[in-house]
C-alpha positions in Angstrom: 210.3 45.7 -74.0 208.4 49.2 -74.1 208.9 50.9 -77.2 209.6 54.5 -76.5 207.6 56.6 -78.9 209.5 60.3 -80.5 207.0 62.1 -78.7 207.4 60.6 -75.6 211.3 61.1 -75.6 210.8 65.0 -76.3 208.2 65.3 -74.3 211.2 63.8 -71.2 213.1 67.0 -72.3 209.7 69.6 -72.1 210.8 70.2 -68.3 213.4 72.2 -69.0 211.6 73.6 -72.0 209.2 74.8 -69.6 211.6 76.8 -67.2 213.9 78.2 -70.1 210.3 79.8 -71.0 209.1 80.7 -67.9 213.0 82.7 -67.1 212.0 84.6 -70.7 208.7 85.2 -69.3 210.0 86.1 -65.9 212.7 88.6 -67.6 209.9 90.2 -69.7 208.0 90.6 -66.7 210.9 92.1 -65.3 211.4 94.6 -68.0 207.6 95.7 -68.8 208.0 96.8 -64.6 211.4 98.3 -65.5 209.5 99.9 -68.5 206.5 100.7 -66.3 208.3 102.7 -63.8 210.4 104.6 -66.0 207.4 106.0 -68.5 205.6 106.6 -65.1 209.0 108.6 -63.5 208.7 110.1 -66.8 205.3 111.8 -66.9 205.9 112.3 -63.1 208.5 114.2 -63.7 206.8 116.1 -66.9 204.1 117.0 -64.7 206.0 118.6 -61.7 207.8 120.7 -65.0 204.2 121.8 -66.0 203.3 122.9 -62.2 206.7 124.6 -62.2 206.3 126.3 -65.4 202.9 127.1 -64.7 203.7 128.6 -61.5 206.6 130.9 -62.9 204.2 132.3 -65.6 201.9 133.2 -63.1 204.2 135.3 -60.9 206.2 136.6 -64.1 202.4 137.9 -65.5 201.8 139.3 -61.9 205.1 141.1 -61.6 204.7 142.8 -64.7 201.6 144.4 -63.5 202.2 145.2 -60.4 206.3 145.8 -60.4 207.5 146.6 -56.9 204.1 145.9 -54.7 202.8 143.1 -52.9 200.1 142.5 -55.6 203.1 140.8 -57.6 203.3 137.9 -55.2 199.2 137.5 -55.4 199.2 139.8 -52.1 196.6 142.2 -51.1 199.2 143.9 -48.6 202.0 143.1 -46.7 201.8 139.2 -45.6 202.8 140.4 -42.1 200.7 138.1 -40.3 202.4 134.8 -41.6 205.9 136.4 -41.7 204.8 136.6 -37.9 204.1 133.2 -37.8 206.6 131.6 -39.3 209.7 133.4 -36.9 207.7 132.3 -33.9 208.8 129.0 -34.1 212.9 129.8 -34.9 215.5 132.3 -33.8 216.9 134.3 -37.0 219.5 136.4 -35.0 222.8 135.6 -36.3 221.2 133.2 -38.3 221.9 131.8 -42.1 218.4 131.5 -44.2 217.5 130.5 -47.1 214.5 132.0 -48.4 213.0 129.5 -51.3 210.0 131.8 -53.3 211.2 135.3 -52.2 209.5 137.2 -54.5 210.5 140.9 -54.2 212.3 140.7 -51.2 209.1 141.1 -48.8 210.5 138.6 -45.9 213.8 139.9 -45.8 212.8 143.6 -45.5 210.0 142.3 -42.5 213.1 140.7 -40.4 215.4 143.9 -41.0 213.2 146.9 -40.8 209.7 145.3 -39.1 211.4 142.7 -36.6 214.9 144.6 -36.1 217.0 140.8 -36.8 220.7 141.8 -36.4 223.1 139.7 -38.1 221.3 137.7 -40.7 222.8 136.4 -43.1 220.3 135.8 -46.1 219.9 134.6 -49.2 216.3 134.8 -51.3 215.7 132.4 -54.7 213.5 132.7 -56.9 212.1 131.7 -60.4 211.0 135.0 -61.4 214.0 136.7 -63.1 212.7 140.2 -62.6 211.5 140.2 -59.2 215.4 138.9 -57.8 216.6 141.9 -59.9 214.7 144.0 -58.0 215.0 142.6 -55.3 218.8 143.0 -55.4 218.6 146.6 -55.7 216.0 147.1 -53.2 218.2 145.0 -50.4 221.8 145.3 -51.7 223.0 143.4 -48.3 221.2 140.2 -49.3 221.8 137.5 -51.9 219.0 137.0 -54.2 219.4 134.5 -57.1 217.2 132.8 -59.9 217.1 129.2 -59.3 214.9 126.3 -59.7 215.3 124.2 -56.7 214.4 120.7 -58.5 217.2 121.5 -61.3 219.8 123.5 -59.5 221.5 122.2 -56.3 223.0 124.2 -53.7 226.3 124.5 -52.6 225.5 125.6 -49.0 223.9 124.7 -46.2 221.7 127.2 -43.9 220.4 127.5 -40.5 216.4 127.6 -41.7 215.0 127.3 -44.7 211.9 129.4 -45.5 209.1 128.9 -47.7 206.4 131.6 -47.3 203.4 131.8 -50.2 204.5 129.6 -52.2 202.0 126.6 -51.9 199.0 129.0 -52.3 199.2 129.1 -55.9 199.7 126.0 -59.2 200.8 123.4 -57.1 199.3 120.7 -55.6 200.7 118.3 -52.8 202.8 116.1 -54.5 204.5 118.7 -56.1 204.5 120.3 -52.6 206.1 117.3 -51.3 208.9 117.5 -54.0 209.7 120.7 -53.0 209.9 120.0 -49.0 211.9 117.2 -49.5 214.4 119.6 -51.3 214.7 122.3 -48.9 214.8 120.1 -45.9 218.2 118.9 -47.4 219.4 122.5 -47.2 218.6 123.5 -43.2 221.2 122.8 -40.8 218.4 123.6 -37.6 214.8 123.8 -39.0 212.0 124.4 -42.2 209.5 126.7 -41.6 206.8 126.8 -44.6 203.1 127.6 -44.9 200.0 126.8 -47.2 196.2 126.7 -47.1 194.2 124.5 -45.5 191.6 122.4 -47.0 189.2 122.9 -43.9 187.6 126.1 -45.1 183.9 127.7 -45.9 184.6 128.4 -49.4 187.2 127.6 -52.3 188.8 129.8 -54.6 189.2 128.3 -58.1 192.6 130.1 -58.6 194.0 129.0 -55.0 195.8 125.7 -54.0 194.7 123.9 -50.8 196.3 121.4 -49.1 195.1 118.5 -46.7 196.9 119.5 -43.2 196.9 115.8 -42.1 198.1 114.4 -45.2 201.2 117.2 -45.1 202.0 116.4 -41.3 202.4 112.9 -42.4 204.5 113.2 -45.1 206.4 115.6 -42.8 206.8 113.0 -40.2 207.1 109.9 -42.2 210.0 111.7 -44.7 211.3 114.6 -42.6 211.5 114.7 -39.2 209.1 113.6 -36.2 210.2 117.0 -34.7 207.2 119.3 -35.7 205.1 122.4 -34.6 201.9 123.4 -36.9 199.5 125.6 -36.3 196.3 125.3 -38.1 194.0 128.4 -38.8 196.2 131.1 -36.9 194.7 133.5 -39.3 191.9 133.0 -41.8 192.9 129.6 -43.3 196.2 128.9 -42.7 198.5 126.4 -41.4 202.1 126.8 -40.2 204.8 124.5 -39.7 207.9 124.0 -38.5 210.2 121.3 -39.3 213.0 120.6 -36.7 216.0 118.6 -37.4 
């Protein structure tokens, strides 16, 4: 008769040593990815905050310089050219909006007093506390509010969201693409925002550019298929118009 050494008889049980460890391995696995994507969600998130913050300390320096001018929003003039652009594409008349990044009030006053819209309902946010106050007493018919659009949400939905200028400056294209995904939730019809394009003859150090392909994409992939863009209309940039 075989003798059975004590080695031999534990090694019989080592099988289902062997998968008890490899479940503990498998669950540690499991939670270092857990871990993983929450410390990366994290600094995600913390970076987004930075491009945010940085963004509102721009415009709150710039307002306080230049108070009630277009130099506040990084401007030269009057952005009439891409206020032009963007109601090409959409039909504001006895339309709701939603102006995300209104600054002083410029688009609103260009769809009253330059573009004659009757009926619009309007309402401008902003992160710049004191270029909403002025804008509420500059356009007492319109809403204006401080809001962050990644912290606050909404109560309302609107015909067309607009976004005009506010890609040009601290953000790059993820954060850009944190932002769209937003606003899209808010339009009832269409988006209509603008940026920079990255085909150009020179670079500005303080000015954000953005890949047009990689933003159609995004657009298309997370959005809608329904788009319009126009690339280069005027100096370098790009238009588009997101359709429900």
């Amino acid at each position: 008769m075989t003798q059975v050494s004590k080695h031999q008889k534990e090694h019989k049980k080592s099988p289902a040593v062997f998968v008890e460890i490899y479940n503990i391995c498998d669950d540690v696995r499991i939670l270092n990815r857990m871990v993983l994507g929450i410390v990366e969600a994290y600094f995600e998130e913390t970076a987004n905050m930075d491009s945010i913050k940085d963004s509102k300390r721009i415009f709150e320096e710039s307002f306080e310089k230049y108070g009630d001018d277009p130099k506040a929003c990084l401007w030269d003039q009057k952005m009439v050219f891409r206020y032009e652009e963007l109601t090409k594409a959409v039909d504001l008349n006895g339309a709701s909006v939603l102006e995300i990044g209104c600054g002083i009030g410029g688009f609103y006053d260009y769809c009253i007093h330059d573009k004659g819209i009757a009926n619009l309902n309007y309402k401008g946010i902003d992160l710049v506390e004191g270029m909403i106050n002025l804008a509420k007493k500059k356009y007492p018919s319109a809403e204006f509010e401080v809001c962050n659009i990644l912290e606050q949400r909404l109560q309302e939905m609107y015909d067309y969201v607009v976004l005009c200028g506010v890609f040009n400056v601290a953000f790059d294209t993820n954060d850009m693409e944190k932002i769209l995904s937003q606003a899209f939730q808010y339009c009832k019809k269409a988006m209509v925002f603008n940026f920079i394009s990255t085909y150009v003859n020179f670079k500005d150090d303080e000015i954000s550019y953005h890949d047009p392909k990689e933003v159609f994409c995004f657009c298309a992939e997370h959005l809608s298929t329904k788009i319009k863009m126009n690339h280069h209309y005027e100096k370098c940039d790009v238009s588009l118009c997101v359709y429900r």
